[in-house]
C-alpha positions in Angstrom: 5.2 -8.3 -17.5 6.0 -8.0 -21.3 6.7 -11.7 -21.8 3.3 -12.6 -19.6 4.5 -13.1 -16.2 2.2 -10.9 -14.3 -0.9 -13.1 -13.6 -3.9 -11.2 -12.1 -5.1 -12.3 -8.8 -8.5 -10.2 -8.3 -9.8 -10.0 -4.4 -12.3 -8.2 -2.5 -11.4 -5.2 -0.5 -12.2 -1.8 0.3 -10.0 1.2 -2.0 -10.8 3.5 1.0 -8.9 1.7 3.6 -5.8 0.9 1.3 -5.5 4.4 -0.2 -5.4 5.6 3.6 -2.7 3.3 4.2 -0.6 4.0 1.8 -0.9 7.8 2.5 0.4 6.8 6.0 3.0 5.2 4.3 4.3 8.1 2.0 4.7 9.7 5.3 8.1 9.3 5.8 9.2 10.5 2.4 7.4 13.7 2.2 9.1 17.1 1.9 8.8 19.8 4.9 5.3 21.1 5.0 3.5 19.1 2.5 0.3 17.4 2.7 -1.5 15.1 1.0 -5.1 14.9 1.7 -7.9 12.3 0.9 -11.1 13.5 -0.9 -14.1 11.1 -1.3 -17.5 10.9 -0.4 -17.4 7.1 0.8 -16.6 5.9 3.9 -16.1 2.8 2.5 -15.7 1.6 -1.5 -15.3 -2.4 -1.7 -13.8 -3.0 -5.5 -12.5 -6.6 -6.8 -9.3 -5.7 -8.6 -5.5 -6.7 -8.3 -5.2 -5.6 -4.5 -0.9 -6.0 -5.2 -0.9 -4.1 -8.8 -3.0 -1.6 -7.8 -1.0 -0.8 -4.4 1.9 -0.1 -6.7 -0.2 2.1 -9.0 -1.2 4.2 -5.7 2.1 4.3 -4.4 3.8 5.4 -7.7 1.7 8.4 -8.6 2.0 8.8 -4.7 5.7 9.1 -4.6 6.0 10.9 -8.1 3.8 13.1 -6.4 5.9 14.1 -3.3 9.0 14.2 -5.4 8.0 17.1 -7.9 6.3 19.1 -5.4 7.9 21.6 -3.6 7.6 22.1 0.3 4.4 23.2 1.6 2.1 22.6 -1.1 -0.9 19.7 -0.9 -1.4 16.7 -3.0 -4.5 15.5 -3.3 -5.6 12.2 -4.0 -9.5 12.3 -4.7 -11.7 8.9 -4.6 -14.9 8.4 -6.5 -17.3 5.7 -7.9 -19.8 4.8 -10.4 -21.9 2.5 -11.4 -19.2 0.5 -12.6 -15.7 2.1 -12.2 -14.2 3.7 -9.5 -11.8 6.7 -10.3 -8.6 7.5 -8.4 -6.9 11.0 -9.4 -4.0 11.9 -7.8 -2.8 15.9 -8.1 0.1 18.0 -7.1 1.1 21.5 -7.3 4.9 20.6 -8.3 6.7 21.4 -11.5 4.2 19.8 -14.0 5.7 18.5 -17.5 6.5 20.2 -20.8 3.3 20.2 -23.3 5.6 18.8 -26.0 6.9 15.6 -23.5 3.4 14.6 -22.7 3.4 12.3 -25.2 6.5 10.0 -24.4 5.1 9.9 -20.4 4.3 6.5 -20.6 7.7 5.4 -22.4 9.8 2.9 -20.9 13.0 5.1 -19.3 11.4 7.9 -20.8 12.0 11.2 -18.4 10.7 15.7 -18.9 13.5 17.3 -19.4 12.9 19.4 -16.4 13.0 16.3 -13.9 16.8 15.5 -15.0 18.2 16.8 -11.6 15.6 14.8 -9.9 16.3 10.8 -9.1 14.2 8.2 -10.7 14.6 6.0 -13.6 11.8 6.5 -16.1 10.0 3.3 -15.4 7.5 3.8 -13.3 4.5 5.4 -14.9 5.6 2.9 -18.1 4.9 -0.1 -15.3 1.7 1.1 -14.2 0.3 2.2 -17.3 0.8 -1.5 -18.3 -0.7 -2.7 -14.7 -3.8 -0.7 -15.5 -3.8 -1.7 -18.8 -3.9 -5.2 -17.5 -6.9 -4.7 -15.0 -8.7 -3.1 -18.2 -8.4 0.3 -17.0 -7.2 3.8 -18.4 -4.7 6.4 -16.8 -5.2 10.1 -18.5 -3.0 12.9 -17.4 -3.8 16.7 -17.6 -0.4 19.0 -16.1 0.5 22.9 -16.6 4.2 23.8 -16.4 4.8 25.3 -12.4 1.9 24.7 -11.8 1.5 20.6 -11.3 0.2 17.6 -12.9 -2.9 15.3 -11.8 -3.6 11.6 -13.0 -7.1 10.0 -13.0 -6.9 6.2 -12.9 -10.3 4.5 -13.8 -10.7 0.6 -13.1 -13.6 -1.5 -13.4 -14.9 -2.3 -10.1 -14.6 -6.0 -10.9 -12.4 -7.7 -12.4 
């Protein structure tokens, strides 16, 4: 990606329909009890963005999501659009990150200190920062210790 590998290849399709998808396919990896629920007011939101990138952007903060949040608790993943931008936030109820480790997040192997008996390698949110990056997006990230973190993706609608 660094050296300029990852071309963008912009089609049409509808956020709604993929987002449901890959909540289907998070399925399988969830803990006992948990849920993860879709919020949005459309039925159907057709965006022209990097269908592939922005599948691994889902799934990521998806899968982060499940694996810092304990059983039984709901992760939400809430849908919404503007004029030009559509905003995906994605929120837990897990373990949430130190105050003072928000800050190397998006560093490449980068991982909280309270995550260290938890599998991963401290690439992800570094890869997908740079993904959204690329589709001219931002990623913000608001998270209380215990309590759980939530990430709000806004893309441009077209690329």
């Amino acid at each position: 990606m660094e050296i300029g590998k990852v071309i963008l290849e912009p089609s049409v399709f509808d956020i709604i329909k993929l987002s449901k998808t890959l909540i289907q396919d998070t399925e399988i990896i969830k803990n006992n009890g948990q849920k993860i629920k879709l919020v949005t007011h459309d039925a159907f939101i057709e965006v022209c963005l990097d269908k592939k990138l922005l599948r691994h952007i889902i799934l990521n903060l998806l899968f982060n999501a499940v694996k810092y949040t304990p059983k039984n608790k709901e992760i939400i993943v809430n849908i919404s659009v503007s004029d030009n931008s559509i905003s995906l936030q994605v929120s837990d109820q897990g373990m949430g990150i130190p105050k003072e480790e928000m800050k190397h997040l998006y560093t490449r192997f980068f991982r909280a200190k309270n995550v260290a008996n938890i599998q991963g390698t401290g690439l992800g949110l570094h890869i997908i920062k740079k993904y959204i990056e690329l589709m001219e997006g931002t990623i913000a990230v608001e998270s209380m210790l215990n309590k759980g973190t939530s990430f709000l993706v806004t893309l441009p609608i077209k690329l």
